[in-house]
PDB file of N, CA, C and O in Angstrom, chain B, residues numbered from 101:
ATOM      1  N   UNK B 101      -1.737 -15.122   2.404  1.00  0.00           N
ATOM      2  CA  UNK B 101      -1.729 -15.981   3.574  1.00  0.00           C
ATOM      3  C   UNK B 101      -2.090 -15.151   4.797  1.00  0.00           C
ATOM      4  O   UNK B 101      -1.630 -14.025   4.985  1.00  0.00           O
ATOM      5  N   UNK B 102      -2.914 -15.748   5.595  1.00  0.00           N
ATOM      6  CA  UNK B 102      -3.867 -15.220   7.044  1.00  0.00           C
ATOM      7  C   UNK B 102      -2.116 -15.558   7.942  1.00  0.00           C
ATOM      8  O   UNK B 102      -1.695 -16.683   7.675  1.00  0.00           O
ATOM      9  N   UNK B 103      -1.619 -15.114   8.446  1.00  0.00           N
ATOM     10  CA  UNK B 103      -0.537 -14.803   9.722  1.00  0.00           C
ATOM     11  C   UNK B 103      -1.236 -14.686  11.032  1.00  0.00           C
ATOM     12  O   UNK B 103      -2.366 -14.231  10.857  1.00  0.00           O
ATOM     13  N   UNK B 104      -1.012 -14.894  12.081  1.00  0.00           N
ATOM     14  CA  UNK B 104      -1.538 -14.520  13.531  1.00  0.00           C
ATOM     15  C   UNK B 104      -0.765 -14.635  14.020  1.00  0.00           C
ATOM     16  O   UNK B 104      -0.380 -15.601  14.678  1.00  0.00           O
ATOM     17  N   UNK B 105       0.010 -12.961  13.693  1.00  0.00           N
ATOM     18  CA  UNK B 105       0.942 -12.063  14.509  1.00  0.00           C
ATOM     19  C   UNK B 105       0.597 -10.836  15.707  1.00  0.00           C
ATOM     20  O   UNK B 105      -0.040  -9.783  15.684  1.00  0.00           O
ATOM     21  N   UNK B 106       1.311 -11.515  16.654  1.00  0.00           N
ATOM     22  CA  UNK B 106       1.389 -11.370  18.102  1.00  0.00           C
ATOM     23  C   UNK B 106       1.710  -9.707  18.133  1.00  0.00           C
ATOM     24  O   UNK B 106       2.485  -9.286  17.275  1.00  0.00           O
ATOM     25  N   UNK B 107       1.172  -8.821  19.034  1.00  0.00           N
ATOM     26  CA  UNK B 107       1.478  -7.558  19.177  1.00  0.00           C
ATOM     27  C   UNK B 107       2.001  -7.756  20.932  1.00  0.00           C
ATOM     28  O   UNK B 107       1.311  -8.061  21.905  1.00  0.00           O
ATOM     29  N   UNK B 108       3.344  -7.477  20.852  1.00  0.00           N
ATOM     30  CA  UNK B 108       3.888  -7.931  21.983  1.00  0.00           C
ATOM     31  C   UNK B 108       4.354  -6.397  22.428  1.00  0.00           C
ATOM     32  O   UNK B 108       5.500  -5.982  22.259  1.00  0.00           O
ATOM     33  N   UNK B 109       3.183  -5.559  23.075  1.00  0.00           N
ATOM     34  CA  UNK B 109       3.476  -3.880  23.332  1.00  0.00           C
ATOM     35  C   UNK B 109       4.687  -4.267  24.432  1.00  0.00           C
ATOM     36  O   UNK B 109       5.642  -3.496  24.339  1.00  0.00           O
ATOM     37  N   UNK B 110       4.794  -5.023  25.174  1.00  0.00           N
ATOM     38  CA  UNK B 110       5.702  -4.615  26.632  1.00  0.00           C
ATOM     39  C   UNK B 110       6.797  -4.569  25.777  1.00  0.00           C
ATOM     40  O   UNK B 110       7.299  -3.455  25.622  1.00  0.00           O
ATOM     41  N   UNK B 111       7.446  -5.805  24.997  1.00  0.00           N
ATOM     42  CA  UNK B 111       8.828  -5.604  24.232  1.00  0.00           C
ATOM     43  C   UNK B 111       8.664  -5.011  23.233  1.00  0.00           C
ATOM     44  O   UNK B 111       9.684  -5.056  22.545  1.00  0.00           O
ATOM     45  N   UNK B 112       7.719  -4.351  22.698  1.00  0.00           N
ATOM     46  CA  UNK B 112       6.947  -3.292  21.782  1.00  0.00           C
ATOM     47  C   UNK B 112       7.875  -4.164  20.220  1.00  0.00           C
ATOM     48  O   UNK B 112       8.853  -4.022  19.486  1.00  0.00           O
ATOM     49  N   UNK B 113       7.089  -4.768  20.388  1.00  0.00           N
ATOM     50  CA  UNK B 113       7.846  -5.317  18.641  1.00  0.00           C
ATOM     51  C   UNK B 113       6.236  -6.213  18.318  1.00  0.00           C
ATOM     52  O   UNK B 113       5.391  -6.574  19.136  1.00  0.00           O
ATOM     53  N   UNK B 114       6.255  -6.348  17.019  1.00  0.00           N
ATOM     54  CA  UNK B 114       5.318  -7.502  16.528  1.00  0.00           C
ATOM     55  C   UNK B 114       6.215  -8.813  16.124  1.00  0.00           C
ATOM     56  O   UNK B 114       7.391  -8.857  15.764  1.00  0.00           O
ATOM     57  N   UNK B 115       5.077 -10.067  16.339  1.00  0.00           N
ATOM     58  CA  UNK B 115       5.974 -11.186  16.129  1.00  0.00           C
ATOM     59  C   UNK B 115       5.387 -12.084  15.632  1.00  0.00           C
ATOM     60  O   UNK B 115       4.168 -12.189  15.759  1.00  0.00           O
ATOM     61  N   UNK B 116       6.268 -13.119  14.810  1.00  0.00           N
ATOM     62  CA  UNK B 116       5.732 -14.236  13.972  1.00  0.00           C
ATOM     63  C   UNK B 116       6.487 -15.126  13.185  1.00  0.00           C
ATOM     64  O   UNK B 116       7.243 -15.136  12.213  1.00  0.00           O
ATOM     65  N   UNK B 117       5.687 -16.263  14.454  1.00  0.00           N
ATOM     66  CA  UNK B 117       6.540 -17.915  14.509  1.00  0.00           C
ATOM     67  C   UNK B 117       6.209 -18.851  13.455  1.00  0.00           C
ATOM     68  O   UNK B 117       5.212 -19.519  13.727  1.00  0.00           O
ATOM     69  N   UNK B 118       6.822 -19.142  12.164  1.00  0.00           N
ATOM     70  CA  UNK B 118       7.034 -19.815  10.873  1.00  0.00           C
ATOM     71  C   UNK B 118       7.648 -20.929  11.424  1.00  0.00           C
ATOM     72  O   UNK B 118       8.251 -20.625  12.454  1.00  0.00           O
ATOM     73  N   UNK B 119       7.728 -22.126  11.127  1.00  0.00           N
ATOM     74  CA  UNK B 119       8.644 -23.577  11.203  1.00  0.00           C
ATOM     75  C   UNK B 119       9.461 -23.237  12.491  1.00  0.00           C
ATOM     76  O   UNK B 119      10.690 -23.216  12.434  1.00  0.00           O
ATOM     77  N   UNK B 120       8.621 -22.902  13.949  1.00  0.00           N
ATOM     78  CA  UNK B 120       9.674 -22.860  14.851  1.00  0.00           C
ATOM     79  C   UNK B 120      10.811 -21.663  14.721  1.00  0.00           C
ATOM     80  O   UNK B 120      11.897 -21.825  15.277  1.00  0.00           O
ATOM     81  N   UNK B 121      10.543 -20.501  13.999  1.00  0.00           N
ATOM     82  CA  UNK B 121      11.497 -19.625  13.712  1.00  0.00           C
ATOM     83  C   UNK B 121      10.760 -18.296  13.586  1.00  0.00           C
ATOM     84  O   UNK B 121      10.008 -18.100  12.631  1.00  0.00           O
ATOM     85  N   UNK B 122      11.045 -16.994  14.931  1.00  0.00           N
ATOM     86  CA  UNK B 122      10.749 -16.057  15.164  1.00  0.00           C
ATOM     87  C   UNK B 122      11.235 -15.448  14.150  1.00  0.00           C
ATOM     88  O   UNK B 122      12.364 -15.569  13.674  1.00  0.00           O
ATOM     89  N   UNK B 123       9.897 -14.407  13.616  1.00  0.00           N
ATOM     90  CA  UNK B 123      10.209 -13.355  12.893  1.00  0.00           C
ATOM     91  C   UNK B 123       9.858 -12.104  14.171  1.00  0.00           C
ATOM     92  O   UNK B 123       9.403 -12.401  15.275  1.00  0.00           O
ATOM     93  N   UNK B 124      10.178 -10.712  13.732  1.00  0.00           N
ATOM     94  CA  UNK B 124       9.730  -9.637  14.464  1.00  0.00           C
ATOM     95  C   UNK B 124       9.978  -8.458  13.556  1.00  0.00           C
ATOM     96  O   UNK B 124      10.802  -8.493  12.641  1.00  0.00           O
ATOM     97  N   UNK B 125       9.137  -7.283  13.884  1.00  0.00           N
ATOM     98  CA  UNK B 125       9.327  -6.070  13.965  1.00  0.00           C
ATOM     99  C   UNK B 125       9.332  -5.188  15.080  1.00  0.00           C
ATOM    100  O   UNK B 125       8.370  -5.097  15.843  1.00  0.00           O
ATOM    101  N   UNK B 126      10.524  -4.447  15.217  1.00  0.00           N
ATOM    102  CA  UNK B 126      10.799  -3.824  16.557  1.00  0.00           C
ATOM    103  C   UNK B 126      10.439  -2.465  16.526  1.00  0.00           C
ATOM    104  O   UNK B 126      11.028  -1.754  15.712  1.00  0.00           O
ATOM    105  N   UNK B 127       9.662  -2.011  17.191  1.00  0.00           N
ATOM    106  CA  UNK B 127       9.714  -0.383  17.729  1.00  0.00           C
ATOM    107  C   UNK B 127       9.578   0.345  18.775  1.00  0.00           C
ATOM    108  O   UNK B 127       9.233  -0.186  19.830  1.00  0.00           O
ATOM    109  N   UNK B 128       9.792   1.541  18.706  1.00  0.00           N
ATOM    110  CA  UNK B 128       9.882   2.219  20.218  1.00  0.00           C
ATOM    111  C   UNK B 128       8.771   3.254  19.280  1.00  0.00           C
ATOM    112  O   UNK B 128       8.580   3.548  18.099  1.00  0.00           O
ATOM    113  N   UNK B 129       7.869   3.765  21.430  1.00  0.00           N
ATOM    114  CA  UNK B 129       6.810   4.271  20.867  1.00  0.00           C
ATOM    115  C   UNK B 129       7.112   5.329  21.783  1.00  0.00           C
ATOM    116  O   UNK B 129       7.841   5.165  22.761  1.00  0.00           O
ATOM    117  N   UNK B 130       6.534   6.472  21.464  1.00  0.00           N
ATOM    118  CA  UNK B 130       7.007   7.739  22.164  1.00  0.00           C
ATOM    119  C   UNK B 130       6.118   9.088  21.757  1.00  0.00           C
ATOM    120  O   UNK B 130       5.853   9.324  20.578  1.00  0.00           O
ATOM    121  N   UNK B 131       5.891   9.537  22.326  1.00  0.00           N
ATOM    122  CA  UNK B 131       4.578  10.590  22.552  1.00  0.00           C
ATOM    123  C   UNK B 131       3.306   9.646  20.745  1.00  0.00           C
ATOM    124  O   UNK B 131       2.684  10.625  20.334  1.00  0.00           O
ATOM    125  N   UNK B 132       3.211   9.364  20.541  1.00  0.00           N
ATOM    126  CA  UNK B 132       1.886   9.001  19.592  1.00  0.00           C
ATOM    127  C   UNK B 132       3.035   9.082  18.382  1.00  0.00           C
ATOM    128  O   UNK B 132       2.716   9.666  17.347  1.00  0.00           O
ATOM    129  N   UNK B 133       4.219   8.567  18.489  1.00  0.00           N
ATOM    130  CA  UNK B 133       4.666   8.117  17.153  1.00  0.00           C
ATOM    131  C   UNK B 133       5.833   6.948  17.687  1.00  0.00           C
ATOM    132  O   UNK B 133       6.588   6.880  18.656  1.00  0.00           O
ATOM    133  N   UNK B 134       5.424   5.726  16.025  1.00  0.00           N
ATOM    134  CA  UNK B 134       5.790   4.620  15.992  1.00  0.00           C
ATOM    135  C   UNK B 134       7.104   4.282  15.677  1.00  0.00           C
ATOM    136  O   UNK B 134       7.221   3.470  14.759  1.00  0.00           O
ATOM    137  N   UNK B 135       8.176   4.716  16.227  1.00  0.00           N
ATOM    138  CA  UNK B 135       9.410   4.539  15.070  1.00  0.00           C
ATOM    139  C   UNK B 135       9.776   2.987  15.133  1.00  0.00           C
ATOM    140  O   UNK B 135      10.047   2.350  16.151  1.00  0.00           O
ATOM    141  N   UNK B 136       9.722   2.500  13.761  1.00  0.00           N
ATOM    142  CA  UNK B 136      10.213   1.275  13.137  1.00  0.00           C
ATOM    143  C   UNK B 136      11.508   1.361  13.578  1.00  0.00           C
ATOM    144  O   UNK B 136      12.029   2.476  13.589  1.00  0.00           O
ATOM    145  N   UNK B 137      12.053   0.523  13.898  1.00  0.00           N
ATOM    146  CA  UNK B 137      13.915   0.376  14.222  1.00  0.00           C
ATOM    147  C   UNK B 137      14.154  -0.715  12.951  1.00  0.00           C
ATOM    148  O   UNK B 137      14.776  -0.493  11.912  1.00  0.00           O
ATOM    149  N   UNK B 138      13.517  -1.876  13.324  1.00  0.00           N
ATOM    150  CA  UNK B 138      13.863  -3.260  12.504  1.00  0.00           C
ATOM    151  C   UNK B 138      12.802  -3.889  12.091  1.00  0.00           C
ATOM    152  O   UNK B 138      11.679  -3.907  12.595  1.00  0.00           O
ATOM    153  N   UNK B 139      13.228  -4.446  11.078  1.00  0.00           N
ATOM    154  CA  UNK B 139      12.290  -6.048  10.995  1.00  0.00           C
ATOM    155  C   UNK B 139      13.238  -6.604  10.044  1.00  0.00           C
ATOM    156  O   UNK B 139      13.788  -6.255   9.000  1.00  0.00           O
ATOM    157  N   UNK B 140      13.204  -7.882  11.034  1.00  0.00           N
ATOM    158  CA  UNK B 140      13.884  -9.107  11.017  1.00  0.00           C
ATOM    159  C   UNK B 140      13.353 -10.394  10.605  1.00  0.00           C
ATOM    160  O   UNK B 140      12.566 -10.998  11.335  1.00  0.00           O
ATOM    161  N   UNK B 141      13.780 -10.915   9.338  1.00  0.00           N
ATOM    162  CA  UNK B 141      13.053 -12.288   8.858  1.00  0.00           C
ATOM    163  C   UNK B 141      14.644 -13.390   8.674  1.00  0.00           C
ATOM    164  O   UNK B 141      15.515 -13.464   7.807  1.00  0.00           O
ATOM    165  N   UNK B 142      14.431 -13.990   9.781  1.00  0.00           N
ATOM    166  CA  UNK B 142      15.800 -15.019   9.606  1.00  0.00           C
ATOM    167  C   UNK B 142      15.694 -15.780   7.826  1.00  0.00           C
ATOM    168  O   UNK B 142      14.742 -15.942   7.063  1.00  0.00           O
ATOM    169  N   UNK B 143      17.220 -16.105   7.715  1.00  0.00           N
ATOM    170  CA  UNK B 143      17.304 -16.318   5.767  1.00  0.00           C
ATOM    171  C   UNK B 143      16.138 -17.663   5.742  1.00  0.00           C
ATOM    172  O   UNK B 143      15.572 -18.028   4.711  1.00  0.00           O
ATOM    173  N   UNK B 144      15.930 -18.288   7.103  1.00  0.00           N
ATOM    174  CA  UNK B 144      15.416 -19.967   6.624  1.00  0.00           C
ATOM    175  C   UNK B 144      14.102 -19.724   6.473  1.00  0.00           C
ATOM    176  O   UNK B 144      13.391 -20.624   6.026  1.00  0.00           O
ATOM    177  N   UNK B 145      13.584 -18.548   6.798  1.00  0.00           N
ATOM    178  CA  UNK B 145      11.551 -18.104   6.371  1.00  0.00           C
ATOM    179  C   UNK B 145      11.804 -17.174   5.126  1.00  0.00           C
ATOM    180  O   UNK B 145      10.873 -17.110   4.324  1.00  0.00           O
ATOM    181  N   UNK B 146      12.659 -16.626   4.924  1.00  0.00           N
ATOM    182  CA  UNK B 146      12.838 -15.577   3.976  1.00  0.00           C
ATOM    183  C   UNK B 146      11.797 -15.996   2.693  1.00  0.00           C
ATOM    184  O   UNK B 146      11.249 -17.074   2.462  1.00  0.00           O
ATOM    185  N   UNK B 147      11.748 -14.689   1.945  1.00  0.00           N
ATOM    186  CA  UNK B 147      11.073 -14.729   0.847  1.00  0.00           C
ATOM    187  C   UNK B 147       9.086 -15.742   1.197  1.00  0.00           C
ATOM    188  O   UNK B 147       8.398 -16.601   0.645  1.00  0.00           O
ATOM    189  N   UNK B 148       9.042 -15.063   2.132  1.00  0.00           N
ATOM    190  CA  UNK B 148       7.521 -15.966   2.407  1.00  0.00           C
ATOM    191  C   UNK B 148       6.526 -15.113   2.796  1.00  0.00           C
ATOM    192  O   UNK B 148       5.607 -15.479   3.530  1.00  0.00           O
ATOM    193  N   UNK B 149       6.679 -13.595   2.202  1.00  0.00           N
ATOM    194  CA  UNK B 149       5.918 -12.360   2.490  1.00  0.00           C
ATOM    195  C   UNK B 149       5.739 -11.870   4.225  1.00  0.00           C
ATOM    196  O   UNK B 149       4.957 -11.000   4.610  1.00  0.00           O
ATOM    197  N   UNK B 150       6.533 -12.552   4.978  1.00  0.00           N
ATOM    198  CA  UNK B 150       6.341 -12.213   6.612  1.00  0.00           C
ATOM    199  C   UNK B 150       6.886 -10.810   6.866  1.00  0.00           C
ATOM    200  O   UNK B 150       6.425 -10.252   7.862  1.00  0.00           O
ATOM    201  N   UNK B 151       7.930 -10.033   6.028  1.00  0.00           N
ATOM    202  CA  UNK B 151       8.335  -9.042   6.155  1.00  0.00           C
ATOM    203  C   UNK B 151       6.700  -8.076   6.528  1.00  0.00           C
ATOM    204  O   UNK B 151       6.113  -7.588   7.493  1.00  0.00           O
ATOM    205  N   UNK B 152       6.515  -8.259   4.847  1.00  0.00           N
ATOM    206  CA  UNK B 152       5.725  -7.224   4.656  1.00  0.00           C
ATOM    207  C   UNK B 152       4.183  -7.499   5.101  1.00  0.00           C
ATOM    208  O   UNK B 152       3.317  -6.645   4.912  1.00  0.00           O
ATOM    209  N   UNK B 153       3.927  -8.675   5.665  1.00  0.00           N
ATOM    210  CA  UNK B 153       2.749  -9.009   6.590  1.00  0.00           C
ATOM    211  C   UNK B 153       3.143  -8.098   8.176  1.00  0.00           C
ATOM    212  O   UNK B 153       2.247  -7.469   8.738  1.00  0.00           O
ATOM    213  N   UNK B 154       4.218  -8.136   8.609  1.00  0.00           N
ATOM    214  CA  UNK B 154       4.866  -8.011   9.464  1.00  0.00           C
ATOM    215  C   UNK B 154       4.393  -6.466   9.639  1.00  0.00           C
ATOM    216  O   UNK B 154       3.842  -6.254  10.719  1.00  0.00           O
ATOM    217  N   UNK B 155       4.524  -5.221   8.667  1.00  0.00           N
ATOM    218  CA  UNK B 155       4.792  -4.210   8.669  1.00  0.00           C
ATOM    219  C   UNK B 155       3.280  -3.848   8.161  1.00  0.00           C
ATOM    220  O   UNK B 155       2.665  -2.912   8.672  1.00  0.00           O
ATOM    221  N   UNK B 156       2.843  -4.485   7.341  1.00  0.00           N
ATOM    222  CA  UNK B 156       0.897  -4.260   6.755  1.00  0.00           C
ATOM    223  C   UNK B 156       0.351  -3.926   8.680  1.00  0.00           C
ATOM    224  O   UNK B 156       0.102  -2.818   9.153  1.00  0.00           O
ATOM    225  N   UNK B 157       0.309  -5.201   9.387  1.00  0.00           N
ATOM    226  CA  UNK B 157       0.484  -5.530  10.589  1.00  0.00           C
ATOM    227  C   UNK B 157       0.535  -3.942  11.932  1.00  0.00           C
ATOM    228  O   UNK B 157      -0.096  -3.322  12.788  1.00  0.00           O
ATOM    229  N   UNK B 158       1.694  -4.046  11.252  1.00  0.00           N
ATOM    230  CA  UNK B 158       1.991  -2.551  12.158  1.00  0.00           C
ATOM    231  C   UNK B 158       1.608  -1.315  12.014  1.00  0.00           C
ATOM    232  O   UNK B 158       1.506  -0.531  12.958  1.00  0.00           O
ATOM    233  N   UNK B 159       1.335  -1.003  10.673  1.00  0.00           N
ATOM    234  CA  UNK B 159       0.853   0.133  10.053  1.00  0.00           C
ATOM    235  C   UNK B 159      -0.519  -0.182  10.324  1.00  0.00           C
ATOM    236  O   UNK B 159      -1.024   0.934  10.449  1.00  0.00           O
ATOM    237  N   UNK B 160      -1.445  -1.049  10.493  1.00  0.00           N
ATOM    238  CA  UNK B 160      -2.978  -1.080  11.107  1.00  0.00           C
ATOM    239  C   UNK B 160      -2.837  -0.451  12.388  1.00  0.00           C
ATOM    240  O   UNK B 160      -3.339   0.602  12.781  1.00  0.00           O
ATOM    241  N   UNK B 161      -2.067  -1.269  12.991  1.00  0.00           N
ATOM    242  CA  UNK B 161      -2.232  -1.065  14.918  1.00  0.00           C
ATOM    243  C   UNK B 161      -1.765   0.460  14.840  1.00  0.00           C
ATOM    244  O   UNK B 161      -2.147   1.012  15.871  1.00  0.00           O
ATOM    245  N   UNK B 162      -1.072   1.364  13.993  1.00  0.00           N
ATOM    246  CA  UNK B 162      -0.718   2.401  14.206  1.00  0.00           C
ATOM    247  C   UNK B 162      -1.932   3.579  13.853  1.00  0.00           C
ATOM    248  O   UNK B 162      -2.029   4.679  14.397  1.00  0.00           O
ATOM    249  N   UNK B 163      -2.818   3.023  12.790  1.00  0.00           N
ATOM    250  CA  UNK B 163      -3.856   4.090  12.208  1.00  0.00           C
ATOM    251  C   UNK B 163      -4.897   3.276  13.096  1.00  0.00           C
ATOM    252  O   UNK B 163      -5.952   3.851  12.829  1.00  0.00           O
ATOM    253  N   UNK B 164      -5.211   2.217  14.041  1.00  0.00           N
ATOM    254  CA  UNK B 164      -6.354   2.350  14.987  1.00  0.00           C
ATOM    255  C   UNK B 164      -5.930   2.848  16.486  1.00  0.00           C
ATOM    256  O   UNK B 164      -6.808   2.942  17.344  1.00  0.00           O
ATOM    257  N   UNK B 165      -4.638   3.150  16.772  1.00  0.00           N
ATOM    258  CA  UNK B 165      -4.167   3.681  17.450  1.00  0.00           C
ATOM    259  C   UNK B 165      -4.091   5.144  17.588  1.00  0.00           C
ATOM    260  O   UNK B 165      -3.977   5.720  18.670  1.00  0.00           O
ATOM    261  N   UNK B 166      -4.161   5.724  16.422  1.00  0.00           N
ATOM    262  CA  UNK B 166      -4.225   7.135  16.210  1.00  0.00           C
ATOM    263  C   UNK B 166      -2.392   7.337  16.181  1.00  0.00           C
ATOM    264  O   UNK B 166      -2.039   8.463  16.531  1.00  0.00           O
ATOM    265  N   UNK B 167      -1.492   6.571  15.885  1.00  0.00           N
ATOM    266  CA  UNK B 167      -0.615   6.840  15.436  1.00  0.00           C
ATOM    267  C   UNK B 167       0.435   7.399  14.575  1.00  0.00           C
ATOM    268  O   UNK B 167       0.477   6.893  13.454  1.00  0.00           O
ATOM    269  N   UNK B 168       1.391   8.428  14.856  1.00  0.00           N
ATOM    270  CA  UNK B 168       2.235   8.298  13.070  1.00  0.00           C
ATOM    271  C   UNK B 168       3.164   7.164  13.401  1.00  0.00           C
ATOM    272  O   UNK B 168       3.121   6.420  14.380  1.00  0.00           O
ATOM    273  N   UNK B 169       4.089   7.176  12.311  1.00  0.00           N
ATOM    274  CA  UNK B 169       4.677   6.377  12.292  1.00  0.00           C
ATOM    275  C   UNK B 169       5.850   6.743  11.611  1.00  0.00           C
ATOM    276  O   UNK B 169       5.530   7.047  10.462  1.00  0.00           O
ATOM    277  N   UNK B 170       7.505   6.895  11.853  1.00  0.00           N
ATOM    278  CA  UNK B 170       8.625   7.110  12.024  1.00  0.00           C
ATOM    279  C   UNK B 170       9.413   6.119  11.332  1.00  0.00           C
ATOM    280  O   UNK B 170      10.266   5.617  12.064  1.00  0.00           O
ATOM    281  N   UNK B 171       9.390   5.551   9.803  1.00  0.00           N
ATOM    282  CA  UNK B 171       9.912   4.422   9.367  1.00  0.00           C
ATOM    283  C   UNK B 171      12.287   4.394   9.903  1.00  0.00           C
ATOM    284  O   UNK B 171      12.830   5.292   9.260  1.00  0.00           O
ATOM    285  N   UNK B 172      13.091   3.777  10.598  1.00  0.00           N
ATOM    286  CA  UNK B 172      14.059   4.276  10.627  1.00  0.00           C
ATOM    287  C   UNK B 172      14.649   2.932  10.096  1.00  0.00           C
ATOM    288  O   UNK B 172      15.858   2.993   9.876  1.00  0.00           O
ATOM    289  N   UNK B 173      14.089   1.806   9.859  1.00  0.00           N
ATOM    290  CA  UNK B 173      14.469   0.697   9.345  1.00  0.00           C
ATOM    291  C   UNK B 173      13.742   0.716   7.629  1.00  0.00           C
ATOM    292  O   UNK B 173      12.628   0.970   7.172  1.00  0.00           O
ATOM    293  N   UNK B 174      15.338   0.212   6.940  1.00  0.00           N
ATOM    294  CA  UNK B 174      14.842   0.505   5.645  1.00  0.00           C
ATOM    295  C   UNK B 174      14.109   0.131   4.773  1.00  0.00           C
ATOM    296  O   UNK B 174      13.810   0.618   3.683  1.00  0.00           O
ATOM    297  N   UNK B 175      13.655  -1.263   5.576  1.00  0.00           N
ATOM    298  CA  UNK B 175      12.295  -2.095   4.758  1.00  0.00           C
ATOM    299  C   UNK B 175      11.309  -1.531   5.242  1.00  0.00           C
ATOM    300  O   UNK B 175      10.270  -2.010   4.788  1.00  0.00           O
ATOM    301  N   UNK B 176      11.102  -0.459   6.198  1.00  0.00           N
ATOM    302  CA  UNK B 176      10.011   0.051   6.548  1.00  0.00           C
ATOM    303  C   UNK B 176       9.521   1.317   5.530  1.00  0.00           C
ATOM    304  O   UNK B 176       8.416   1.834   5.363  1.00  0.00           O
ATOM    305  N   UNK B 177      10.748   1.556   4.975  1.00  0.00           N
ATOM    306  CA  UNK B 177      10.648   2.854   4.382  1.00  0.00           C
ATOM    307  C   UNK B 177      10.405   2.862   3.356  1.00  0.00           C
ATOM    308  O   UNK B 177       9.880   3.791   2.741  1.00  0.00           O
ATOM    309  N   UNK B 178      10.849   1.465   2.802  1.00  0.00           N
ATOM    310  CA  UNK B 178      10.552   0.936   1.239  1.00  0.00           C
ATOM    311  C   UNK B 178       9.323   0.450   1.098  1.00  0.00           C
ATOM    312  O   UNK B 178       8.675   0.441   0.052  1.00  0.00           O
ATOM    313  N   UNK B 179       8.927  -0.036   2.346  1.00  0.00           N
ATOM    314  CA  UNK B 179       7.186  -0.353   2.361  1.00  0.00           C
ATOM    315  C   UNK B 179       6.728   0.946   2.014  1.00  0.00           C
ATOM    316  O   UNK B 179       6.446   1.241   0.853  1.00  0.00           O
ATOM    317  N   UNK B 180       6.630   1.841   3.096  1.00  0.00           N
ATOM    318  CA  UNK B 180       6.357   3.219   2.883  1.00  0.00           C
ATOM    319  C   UNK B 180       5.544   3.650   1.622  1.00  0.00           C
ATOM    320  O   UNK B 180       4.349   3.737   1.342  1.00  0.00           O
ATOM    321  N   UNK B 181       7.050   3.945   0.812  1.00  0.00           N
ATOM    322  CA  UNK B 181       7.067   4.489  -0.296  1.00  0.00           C
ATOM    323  C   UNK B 181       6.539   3.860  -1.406  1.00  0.00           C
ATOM    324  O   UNK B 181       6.364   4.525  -2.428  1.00  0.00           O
ATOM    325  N   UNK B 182       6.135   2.177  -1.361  1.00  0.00           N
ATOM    326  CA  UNK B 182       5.354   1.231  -2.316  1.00  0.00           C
ATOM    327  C   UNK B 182       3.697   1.537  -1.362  1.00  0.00           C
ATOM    328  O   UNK B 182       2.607   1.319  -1.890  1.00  0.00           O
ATOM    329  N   UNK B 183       3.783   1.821  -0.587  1.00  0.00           N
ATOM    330  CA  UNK B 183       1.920   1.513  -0.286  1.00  0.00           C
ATOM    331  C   UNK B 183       1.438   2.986   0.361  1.00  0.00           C
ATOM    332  O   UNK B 183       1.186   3.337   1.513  1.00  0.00           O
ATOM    333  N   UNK B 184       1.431   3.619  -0.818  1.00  0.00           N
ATOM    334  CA  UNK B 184       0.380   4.883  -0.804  1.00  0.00           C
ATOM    335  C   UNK B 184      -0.110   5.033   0.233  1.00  0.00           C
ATOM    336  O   UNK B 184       0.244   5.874   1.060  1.00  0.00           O
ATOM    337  N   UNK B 185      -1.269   4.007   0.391  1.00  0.00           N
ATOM    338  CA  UNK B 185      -2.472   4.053   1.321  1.00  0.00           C
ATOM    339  C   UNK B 185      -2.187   4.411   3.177  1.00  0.00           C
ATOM    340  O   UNK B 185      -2.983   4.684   4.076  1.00  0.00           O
ATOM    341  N   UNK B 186      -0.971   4.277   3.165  1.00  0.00           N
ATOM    342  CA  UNK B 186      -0.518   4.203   4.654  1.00  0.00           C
ATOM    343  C   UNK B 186       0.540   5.599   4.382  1.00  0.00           C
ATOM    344  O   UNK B 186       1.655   5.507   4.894  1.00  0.00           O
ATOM    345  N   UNK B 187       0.300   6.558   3.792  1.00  0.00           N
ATOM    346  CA  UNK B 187       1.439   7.874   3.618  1.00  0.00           C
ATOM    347  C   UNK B 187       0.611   8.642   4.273  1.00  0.00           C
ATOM    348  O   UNK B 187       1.105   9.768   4.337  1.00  0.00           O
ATOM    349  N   UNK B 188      -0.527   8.585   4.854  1.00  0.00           N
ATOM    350  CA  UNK B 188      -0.959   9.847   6.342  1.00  0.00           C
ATOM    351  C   UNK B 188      -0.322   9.133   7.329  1.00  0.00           C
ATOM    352  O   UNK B 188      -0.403   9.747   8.393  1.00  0.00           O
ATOM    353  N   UNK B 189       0.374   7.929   7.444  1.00  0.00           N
ATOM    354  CA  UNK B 189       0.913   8.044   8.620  1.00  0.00           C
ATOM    355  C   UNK B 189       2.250   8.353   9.267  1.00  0.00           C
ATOM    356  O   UNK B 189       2.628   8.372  10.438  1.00  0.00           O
ATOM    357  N   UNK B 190       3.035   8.669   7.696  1.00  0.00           N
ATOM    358  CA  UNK B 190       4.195   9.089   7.841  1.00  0.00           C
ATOM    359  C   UNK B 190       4.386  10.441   8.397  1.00  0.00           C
ATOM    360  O   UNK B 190       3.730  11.404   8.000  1.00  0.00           O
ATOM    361  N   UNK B 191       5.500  10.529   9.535  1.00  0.00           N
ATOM    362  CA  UNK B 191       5.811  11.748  10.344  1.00  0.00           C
ATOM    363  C   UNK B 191       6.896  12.374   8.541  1.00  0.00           C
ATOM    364  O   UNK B 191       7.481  13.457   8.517  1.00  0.00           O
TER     365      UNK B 191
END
């Protein structure tokens, strides 16, 4: 499924509105690295791949950014460690 999730830099989180119901991923950005804090999928969208759209999502904007990226939330880390392809961007 195509998502058109919002990169909301001022509150530095990504976001994405399902049935009227905000999802997000939150981070703080600091000298050229991304640290993941959260991502948050309320239980009533759950299981509808927004997590990990959510975080595919973030890990782009971070490698056209010239970013690393600092997973400190643990679905970030479990992404991580399932998708190879994004392990140059791990600090």
């Amino acid at each position: 499924m195509s998502r058109s999730i919002i990169h909301n830099a001022i509150q530095q989180r990504f976001e994405w509105t399902e049935d009227n119901i905000l999802s997000v991923l939150d981070y703080e950005l600091q000298n050229g690295v991304m640290t993941i804090m959260h991502t948050g999928v309320p239980e009533a969208v759950g299981g509808r791949g927004i997590a990990a759209d959510l975080t595919t999502f973030a890990m782009d904007t971070a490698r056209e950014n010239g970013w690393l990226v600092r997973p400190v939330c643990s679905y970030a880390a479990a992404f991580l460690h399932r998708h190879h392809e994004y392990a140059d961007l791990r600090t």
